[in-house]
N, CA and C atoms as an extended XYZ file, in Angstrom:
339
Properties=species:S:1:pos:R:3:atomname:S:1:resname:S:1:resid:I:1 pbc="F F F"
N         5.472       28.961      -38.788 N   UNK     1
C         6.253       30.169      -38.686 CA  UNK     1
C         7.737       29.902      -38.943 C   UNK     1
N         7.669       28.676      -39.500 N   UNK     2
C         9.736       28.236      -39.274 CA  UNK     2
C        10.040       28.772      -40.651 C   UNK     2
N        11.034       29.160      -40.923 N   UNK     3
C        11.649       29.759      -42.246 CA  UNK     3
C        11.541       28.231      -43.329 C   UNK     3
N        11.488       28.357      -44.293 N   UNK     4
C        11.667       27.589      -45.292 CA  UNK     4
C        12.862       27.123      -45.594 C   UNK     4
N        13.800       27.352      -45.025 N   UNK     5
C        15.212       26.932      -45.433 CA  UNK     5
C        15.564       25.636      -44.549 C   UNK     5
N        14.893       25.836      -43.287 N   UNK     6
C        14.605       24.763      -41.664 CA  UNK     6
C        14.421       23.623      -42.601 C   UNK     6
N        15.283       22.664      -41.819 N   UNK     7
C        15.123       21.235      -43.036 CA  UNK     7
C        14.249       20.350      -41.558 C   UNK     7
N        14.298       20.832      -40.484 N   UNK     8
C        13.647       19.952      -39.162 CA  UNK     8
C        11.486       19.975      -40.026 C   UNK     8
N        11.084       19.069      -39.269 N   UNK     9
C         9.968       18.829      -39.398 CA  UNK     9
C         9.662       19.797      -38.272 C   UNK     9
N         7.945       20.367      -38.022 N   UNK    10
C         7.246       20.635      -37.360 CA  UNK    10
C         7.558       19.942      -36.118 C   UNK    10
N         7.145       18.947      -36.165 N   UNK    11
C         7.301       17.944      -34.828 CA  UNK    11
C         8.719       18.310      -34.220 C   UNK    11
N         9.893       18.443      -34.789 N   UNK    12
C        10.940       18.148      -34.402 CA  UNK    12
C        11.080       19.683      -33.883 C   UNK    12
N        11.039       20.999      -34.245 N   UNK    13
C        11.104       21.760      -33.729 CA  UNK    13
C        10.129       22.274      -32.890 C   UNK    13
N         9.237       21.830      -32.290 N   UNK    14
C         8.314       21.765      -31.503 CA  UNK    14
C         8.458       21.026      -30.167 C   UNK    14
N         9.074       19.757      -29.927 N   UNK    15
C        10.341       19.292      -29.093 CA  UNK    15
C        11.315       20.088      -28.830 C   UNK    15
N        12.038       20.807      -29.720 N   UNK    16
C        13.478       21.177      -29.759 CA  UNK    16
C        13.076       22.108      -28.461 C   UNK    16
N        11.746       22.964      -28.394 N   UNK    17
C        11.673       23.882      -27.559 CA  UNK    17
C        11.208       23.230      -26.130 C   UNK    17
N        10.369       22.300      -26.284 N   UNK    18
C        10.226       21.701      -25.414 CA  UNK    18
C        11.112       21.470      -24.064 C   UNK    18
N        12.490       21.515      -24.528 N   UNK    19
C        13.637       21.747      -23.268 CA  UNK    19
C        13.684       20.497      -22.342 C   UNK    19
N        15.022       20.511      -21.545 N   UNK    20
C        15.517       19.122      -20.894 CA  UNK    20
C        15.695       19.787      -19.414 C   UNK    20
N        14.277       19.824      -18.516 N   UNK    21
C        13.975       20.355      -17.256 CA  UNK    21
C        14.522       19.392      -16.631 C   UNK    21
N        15.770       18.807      -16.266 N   UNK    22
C        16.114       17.813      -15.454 CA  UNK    22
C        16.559       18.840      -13.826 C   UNK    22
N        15.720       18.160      -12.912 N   UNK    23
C        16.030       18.347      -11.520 CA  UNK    23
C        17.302       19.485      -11.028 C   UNK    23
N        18.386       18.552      -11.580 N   UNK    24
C        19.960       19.085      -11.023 CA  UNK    24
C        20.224       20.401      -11.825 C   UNK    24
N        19.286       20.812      -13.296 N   UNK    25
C        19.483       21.791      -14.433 CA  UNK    25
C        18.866       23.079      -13.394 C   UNK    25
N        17.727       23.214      -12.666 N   UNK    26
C        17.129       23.492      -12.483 CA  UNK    26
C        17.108       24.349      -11.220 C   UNK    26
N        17.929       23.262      -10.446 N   UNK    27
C        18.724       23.770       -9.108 CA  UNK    27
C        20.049       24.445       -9.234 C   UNK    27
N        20.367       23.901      -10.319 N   UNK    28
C        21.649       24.855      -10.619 CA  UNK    28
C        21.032       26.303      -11.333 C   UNK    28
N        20.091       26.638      -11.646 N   UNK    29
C        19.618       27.575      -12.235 CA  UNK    29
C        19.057       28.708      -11.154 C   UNK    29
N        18.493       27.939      -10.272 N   UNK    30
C        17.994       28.831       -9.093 CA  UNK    30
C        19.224       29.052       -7.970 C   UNK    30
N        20.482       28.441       -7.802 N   UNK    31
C        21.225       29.125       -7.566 CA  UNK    31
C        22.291       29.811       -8.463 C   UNK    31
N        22.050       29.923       -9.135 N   UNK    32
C        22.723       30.553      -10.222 CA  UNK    32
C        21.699       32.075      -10.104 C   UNK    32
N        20.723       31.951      -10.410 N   UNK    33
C        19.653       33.473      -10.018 CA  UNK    33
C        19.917       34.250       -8.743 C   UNK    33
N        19.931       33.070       -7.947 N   UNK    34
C        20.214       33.482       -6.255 CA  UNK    34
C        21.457       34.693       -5.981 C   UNK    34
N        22.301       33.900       -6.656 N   UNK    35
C        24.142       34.197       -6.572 CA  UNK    35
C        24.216       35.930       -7.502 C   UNK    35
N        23.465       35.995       -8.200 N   UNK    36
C        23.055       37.349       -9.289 CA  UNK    36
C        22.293       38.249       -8.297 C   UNK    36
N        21.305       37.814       -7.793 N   UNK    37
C        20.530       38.893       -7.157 CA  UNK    37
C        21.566       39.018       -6.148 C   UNK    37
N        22.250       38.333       -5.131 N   UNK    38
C        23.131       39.002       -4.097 CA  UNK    38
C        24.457       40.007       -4.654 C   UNK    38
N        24.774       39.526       -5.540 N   UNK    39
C        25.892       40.131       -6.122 CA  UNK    39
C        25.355       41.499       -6.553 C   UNK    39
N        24.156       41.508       -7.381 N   UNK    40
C        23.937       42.935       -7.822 CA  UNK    40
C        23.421       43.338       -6.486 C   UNK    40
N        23.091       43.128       -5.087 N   UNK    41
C        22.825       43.968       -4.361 CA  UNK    41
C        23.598       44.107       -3.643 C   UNK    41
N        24.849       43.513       -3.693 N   UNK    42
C        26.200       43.809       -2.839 CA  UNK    42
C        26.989       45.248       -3.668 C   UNK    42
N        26.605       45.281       -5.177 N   UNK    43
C        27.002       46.075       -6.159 CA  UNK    43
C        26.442       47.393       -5.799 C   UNK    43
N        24.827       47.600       -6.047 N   UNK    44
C        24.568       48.278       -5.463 CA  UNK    44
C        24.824       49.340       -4.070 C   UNK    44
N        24.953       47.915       -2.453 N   UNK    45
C        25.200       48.827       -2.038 CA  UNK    45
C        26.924       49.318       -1.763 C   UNK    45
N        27.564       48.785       -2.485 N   UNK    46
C        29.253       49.819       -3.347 CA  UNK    46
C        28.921       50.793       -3.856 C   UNK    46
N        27.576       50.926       -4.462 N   UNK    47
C        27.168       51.843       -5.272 CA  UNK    47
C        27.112       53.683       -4.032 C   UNK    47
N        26.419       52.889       -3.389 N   UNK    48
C        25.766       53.326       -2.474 CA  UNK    48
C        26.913       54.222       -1.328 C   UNK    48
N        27.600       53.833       -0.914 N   UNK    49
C        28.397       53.963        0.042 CA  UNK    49
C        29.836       54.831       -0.653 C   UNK    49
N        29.906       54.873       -2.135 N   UNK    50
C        30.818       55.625       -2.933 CA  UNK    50
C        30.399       56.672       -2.762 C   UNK    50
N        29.059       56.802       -3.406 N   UNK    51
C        28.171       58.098       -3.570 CA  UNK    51
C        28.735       58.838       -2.102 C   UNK    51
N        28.160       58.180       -0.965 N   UNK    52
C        28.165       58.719       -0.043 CA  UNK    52
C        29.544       59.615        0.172 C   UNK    52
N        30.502       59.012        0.097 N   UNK    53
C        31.515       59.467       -0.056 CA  UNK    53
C        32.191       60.397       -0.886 C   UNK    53
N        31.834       60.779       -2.094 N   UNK    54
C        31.620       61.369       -2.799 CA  UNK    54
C        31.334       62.903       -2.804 C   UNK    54
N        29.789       62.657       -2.177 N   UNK    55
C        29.405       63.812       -1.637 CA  UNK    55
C        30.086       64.641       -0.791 C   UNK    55
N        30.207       63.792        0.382 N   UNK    56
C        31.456       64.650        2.012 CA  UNK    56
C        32.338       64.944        0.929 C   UNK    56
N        33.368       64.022       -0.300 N   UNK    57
C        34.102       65.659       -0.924 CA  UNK    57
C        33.585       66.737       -1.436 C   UNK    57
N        32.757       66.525       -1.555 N   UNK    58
C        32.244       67.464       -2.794 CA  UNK    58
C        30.989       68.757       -1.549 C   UNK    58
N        31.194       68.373       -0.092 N   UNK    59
C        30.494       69.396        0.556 CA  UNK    59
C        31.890       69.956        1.259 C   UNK    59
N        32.836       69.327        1.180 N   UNK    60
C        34.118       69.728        2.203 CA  UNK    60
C        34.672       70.685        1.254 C   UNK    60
N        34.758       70.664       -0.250 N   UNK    61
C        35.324       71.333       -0.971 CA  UNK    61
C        34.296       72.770       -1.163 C   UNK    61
N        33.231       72.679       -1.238 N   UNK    62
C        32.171       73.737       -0.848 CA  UNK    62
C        32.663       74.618        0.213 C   UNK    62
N        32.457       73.961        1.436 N   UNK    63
C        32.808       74.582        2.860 CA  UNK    63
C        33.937       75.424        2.356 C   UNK    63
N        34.873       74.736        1.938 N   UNK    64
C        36.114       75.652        1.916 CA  UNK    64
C        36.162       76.702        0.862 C   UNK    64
N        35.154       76.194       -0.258 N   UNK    65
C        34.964       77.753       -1.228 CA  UNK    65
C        34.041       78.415       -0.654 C   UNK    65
N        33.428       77.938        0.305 N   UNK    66
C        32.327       79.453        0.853 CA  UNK    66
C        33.134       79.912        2.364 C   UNK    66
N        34.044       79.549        2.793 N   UNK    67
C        35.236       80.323        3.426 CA  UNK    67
C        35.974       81.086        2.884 C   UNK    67
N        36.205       80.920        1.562 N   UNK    68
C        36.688       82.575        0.825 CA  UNK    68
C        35.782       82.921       -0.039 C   UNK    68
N        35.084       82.698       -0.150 N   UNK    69
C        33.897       82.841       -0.778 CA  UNK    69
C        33.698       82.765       -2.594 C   UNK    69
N        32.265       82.535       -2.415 N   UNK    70
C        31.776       82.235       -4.184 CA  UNK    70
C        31.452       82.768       -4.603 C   UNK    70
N        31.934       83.031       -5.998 N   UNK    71
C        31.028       83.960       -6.694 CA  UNK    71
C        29.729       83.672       -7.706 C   UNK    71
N        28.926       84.269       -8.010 N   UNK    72
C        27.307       84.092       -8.558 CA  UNK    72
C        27.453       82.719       -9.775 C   UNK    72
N        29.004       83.111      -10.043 N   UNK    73
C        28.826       82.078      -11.506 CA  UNK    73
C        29.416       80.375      -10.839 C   UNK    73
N        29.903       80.712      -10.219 N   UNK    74
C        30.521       78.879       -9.453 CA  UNK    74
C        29.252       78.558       -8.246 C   UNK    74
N        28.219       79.218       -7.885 N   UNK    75
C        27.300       78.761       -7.114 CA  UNK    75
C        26.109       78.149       -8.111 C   UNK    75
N        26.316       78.815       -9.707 N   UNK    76
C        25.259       78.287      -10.354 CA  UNK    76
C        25.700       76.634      -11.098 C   UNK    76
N        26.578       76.745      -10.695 N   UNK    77
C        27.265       75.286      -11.645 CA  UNK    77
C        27.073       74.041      -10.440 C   UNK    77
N        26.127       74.101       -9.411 N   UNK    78
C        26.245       72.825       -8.356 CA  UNK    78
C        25.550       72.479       -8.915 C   UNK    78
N        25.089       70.964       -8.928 N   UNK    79
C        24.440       69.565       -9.398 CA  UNK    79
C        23.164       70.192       -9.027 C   UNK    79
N        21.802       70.139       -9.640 N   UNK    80
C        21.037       70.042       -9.054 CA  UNK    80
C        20.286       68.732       -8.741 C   UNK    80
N        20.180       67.334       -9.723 N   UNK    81
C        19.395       66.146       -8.804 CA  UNK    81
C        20.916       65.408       -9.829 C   UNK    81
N        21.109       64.232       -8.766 N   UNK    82
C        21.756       62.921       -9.048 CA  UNK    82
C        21.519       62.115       -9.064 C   UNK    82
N        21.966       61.120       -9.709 N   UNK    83
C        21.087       59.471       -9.869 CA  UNK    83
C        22.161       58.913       -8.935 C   UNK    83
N        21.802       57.066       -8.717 N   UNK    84
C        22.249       56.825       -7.454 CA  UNK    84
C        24.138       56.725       -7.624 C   UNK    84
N        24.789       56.796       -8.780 N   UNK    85
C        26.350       56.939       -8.840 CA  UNK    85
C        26.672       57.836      -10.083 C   UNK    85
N        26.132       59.263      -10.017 N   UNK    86
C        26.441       60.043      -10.945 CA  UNK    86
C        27.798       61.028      -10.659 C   UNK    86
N        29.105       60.084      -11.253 N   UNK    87
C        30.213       60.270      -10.888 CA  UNK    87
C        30.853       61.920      -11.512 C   UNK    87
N        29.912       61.767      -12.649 N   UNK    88
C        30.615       63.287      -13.589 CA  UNK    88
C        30.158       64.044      -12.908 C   UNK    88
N        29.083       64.444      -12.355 N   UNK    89
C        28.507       65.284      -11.592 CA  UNK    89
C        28.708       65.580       -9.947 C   UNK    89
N        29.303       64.343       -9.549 N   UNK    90
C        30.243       64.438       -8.468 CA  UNK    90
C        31.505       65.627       -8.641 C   UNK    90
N        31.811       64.768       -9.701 N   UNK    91
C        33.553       65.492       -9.660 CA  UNK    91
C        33.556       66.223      -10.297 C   UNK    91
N        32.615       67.034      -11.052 N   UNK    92
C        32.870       68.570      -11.772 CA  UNK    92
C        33.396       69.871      -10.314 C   UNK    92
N        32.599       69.840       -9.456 N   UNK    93
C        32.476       70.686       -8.321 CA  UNK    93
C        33.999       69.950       -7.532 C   UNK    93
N        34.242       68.977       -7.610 N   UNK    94
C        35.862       68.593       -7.087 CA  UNK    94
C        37.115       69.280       -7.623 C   UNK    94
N        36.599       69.627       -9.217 N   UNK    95
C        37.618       69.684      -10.091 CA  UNK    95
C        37.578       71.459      -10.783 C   UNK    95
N        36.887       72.238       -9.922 N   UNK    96
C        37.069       73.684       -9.632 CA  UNK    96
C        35.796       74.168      -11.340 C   UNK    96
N        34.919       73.163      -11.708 N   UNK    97
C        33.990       72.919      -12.080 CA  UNK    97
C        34.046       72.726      -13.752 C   UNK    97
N        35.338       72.108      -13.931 N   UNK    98
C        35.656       71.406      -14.835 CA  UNK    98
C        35.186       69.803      -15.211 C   UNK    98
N        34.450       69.488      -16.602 N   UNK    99
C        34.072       68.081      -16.604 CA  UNK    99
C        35.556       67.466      -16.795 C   UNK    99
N        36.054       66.575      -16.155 N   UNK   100
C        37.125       65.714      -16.630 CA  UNK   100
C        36.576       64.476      -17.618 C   UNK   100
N        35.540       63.999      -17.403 N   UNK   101
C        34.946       63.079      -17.970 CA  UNK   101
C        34.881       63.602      -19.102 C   UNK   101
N        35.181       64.571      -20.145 N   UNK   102
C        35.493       65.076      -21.605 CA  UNK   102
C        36.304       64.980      -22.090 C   UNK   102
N        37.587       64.993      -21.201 N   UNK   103
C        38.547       65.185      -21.821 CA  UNK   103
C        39.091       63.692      -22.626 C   UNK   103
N        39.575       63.634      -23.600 N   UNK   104
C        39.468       62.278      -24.233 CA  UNK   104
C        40.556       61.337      -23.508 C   UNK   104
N        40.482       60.261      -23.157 N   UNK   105
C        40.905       59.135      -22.486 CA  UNK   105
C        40.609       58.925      -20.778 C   UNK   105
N        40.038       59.794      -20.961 N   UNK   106
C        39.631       59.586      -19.584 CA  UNK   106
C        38.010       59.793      -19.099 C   UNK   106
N        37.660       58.553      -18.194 N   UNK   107
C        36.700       58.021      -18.482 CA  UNK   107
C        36.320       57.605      -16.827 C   UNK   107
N        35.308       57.836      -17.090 N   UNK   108
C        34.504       57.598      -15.177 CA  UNK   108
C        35.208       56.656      -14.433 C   UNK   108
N        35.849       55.332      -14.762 N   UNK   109
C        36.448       54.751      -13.948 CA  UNK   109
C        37.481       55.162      -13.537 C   UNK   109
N        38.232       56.201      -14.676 N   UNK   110
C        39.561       56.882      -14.087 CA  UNK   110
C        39.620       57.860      -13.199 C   UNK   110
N        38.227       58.323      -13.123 N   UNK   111
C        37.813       59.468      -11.782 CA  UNK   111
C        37.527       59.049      -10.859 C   UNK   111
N        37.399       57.303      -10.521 N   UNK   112
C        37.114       57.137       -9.723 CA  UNK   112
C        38.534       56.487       -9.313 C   UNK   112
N        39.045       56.386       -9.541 N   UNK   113
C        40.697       55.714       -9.287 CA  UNK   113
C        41.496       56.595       -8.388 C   UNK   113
């Protein structure tokens, strides 16, 4: 299956894959995996705990538009399902139900800033 241009022999690329499983490669590899899975679940739960936060604005700003109340067309514009950090959809209902995330240069991390 090696291209014709491959000047290695069979044998030699058949080794090549073979790989250099040395002990210390190996352990450094499984903490190297280790150090990834904690990190993305430390990420996660940042993920997690934004959202949360997120929301209390986005029900506090509610509260206070259904204290002077809403009308038929700003009650139809709430989120109906969110994924676990769906920031545009956070902050449309923050932002009197404007996407900011359109407007050009500005970009989900800047809504979250």
């Amino acid at each position: 299956m090696a291209d014709a241009r491959i000047r290695k022999s069979q044998q030699e690329i058949a080794e090549a894959f073979a790989g250099d499983w040395r002990e210390e490669y190996l352990f450094e590899l499984k903490q190297s995996y280790e150090l990834y899975r904690y990190l993305h679940a430390k990420v996660q739960e940042c993920d997690q705990q934004m959202h949360g936060l997120l929301e209390e604005r986005v029900a506090e700003k509610e509260n206070k538009k259904a204290n002077k109340g809403l009308s038929a067309l700003e009650e139809k514009r709430r989120p109906i399902k969110m994924s676990p950090l769906d920031v545009q959809t956070l902050f449309c209902p923050l932002s009197g139900g404007i996407d900011l995330a359109s407007i050009e240069g500005v970009g989900l991390n800047t809504l979250l800033r």
